[in-house]
C-alpha positions as CSV (number, residue, x, y, z in Angstrom):
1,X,105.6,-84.7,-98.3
2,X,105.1,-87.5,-95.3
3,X,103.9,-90.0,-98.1
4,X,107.0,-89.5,-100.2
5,X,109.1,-89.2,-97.2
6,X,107.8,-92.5,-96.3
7,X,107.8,-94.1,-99.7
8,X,111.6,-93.6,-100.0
9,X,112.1,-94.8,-96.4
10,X,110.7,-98.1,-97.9
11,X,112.8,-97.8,-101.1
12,X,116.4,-97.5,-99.0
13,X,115.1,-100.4,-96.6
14,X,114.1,-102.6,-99.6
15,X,117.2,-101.5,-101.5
16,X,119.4,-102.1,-98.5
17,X,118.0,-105.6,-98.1
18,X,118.5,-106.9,-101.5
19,X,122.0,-105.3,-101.6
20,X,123.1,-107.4,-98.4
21,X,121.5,-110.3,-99.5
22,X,123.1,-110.5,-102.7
23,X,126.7,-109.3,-101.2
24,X,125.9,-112.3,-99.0
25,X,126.9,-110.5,-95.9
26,X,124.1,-112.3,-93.8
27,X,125.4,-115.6,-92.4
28,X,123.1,-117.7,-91.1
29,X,123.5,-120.0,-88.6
30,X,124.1,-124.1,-89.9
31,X,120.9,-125.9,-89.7
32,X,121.3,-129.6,-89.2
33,X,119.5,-131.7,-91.6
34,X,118.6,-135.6,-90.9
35,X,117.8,-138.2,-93.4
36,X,113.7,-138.3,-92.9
37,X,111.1,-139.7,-95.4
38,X,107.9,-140.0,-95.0
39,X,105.7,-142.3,-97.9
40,X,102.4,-140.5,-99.2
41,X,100.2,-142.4,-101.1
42,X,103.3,-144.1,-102.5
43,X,105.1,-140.9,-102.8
44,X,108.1,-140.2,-100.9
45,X,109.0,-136.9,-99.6
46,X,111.8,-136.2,-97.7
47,X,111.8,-133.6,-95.1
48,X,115.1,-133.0,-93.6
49,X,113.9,-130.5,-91.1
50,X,111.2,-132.5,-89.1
51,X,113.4,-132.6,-86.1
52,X,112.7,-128.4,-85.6
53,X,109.1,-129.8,-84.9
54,X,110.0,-131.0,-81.3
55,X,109.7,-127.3,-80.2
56,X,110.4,-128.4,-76.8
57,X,113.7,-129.7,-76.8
58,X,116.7,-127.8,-76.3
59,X,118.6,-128.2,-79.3
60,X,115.3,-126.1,-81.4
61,X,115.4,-123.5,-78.7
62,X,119.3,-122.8,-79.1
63,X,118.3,-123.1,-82.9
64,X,115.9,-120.2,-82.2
65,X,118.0,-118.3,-80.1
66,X,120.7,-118.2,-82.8
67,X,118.7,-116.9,-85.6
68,X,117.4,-114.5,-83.3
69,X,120.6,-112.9,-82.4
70,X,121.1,-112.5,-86.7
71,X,117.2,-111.2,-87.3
72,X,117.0,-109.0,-84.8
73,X,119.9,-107.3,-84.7
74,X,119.5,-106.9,-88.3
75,X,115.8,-105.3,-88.4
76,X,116.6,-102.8,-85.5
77,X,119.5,-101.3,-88.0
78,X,117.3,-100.9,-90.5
79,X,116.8,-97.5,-92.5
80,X,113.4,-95.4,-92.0
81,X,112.1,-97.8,-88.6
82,X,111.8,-94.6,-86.3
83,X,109.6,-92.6,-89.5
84,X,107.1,-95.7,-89.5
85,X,107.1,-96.0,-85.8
86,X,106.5,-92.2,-85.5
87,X,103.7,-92.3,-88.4
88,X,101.9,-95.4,-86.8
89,X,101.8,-94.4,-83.7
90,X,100.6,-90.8,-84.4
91,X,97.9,-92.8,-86.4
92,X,96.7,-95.3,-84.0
93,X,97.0,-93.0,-80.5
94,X,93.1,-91.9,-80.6
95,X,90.7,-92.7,-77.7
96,X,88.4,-95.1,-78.5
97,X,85.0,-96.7,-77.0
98,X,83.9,-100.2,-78.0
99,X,80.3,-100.9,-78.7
100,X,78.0,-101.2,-75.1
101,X,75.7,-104.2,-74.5
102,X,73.4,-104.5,-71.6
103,X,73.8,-107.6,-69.5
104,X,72.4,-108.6,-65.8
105,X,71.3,-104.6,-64.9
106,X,74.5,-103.1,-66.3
107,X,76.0,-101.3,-69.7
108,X,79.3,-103.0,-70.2
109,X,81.5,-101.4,-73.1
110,X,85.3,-101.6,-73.6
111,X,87.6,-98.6,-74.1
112,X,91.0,-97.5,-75.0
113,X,92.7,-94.7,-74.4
114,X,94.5,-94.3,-77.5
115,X,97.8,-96.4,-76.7
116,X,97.1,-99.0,-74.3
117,X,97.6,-102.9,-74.9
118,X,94.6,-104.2,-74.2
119,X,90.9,-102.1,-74.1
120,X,90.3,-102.0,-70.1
121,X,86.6,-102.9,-69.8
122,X,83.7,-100.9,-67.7
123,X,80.4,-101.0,-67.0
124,X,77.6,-98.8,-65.1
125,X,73.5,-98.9,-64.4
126,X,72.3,-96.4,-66.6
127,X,73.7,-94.5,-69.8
128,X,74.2,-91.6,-67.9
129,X,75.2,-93.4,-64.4
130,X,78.3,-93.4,-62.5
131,X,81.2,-95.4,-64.0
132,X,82.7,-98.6,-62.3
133,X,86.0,-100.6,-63.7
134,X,84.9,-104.2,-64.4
135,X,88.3,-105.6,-65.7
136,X,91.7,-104.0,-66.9
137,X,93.5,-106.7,-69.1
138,X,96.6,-104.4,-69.0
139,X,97.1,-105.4,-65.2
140,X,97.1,-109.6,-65.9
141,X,100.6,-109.3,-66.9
142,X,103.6,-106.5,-66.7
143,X,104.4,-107.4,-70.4
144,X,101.5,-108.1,-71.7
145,X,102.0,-111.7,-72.7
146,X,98.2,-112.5,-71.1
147,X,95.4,-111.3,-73.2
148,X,92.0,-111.4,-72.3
149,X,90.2,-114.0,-74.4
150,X,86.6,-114.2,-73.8
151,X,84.0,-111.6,-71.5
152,X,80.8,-113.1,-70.0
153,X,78.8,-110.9,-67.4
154,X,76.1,-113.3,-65.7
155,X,72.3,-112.8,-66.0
156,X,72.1,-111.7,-62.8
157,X,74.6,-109.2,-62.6
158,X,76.3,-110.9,-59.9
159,X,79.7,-112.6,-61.7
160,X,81.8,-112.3,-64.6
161,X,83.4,-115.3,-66.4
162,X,86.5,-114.2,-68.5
163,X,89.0,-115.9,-70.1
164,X,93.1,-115.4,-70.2
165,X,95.3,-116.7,-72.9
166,X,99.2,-116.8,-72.3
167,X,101.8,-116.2,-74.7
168,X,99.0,-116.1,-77.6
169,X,98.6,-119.7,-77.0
170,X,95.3,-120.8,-78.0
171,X,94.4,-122.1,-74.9
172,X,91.8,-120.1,-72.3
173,X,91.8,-120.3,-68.6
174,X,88.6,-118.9,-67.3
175,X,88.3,-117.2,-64.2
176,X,85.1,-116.0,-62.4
177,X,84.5,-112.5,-60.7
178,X,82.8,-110.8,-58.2
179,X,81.3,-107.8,-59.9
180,X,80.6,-106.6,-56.4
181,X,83.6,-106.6,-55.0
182,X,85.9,-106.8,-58.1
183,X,87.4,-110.0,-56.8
184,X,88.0,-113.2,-58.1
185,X,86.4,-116.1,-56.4
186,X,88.5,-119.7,-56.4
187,X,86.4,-121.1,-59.4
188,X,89.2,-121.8,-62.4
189,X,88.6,-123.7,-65.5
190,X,91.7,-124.6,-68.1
191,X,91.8,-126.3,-71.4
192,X,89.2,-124.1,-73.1
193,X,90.1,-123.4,-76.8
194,X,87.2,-122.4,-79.7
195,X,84.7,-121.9,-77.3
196,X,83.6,-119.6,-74.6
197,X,81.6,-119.1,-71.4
198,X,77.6,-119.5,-72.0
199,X,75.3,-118.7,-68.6
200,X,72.2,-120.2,-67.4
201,X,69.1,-117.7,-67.5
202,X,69.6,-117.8,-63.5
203,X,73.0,-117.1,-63.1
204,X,73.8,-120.1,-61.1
205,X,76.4,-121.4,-63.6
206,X,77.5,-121.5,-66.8
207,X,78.3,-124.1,-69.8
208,X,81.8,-124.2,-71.2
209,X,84.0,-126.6,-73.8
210,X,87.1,-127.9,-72.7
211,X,89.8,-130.2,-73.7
212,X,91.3,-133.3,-71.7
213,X,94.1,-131.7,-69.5
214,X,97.2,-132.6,-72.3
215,X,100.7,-133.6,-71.0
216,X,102.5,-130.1,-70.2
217,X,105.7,-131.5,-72.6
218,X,103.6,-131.3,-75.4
219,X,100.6,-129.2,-74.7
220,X,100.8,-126.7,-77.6
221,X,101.5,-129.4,-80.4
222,X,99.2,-131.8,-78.8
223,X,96.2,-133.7,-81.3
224,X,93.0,-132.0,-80.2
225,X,89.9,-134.5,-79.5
226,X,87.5,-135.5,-76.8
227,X,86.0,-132.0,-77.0
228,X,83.5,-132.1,-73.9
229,X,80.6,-129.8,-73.0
């Protein structure tokens, strides 16, 4: 009965959609056009929207804004939402335990409780030893735009190099802890992306990627080279 239930909660929110957009009730906002053509290989193709590529100027973030206030609006009326948020969540709320790995004299393993943001991350000396929180991603930011982007416990056992991504940006900040005390120390690296945090066999340090620092107008559309090491 929940299957049919939610197949016809489907059918009436497809069916709803199709009828408004063919009643043309939905009014978009105008989208300015400008007279842009770029030559290919002797071909020309015009694109009229390139100017909604400077994503930092002000006139693409009212743009934004004003579709926004049509979209969102739209899918929050929508038919049969609160059955598929209902089912999903029923689904997914299960407590869950990520695979351990030994590292440095300790188990570290990752676990969930069933509907938490981010799997908080523990560790402890033996199997069967007393547990100790290592990291809770879920406490980086109140709304959870920072994720926690890369986990490196040091051969020694004495520091943990992690990694925090903003906004789901691509770009990593690393950050080093004490696993002693649970604090962080002052080290900070930035402009990691596609790579992580790789430890000597001493502890002492560890080698990580980075990108020149870019200009902060354009640091998410900026052209990626001078990868270092």
């Amino acid at each position: 009965m929940r299957r049919i239930a939610l197949a016809s909660a489907f059918l009436l929110t497809a069916s709803t959609l199709i009828a408004q957009q063919q009643a043309g009730t939905i009014k978009y906002p105008d989208t300015r056009k400008v007279d842009t053509v770029t030559n290919y290989f002797g071909a020309a193709v015009a694109d009229p929207y390139r100017w909604l590529e400077e994503i930092e100027t002000p006139e693409v973030a009212a743009w934004v804004k004003s579709e926004n206030a049509i979209t969102m609006p739209y899918l929050a009326a929508l038919p049969g939402r609160d059955l598929f948020q209902a089912r999903i969540t029923a689904l997914y709320n299960y407590p869950r335990t990520g695979l351990p790995f030994f590292e440095g004299g300790r188990w570290f393993y990752s676990r969930n409780s069933g509907l938490q943001r981010q799997n908080v991350w523990f560790g402890r000396r033996t199997l069967d030893g007393a547990e100790q929180l290592v990291l809770d991603p879920n406490q980086l930011s109140p709304d959870g735009s920072i994720a926690l982007a890369g986990f490196a416990p040091s051969p020694n056992g004495k520091w943990l190099a992690y990694g925090q991504s903003e906004g789901g940006s691509d770009w990593v900040t690393y950050y080093v802890r004490d696993l002693a005390t649970g604090r962080n120390t002052a080290d900070t690296i930035r402009w990691v992306k596609f790579g992580g945090a790789s430890w000597t066999n001493d502890g002492d340090g560890f080698f990580y990627l980075r990108f020149p620092e870019p200009p902060m107008d354009i640091a998410l559309k900026v052209k990626l080279v001078y990868q270092s090491l």
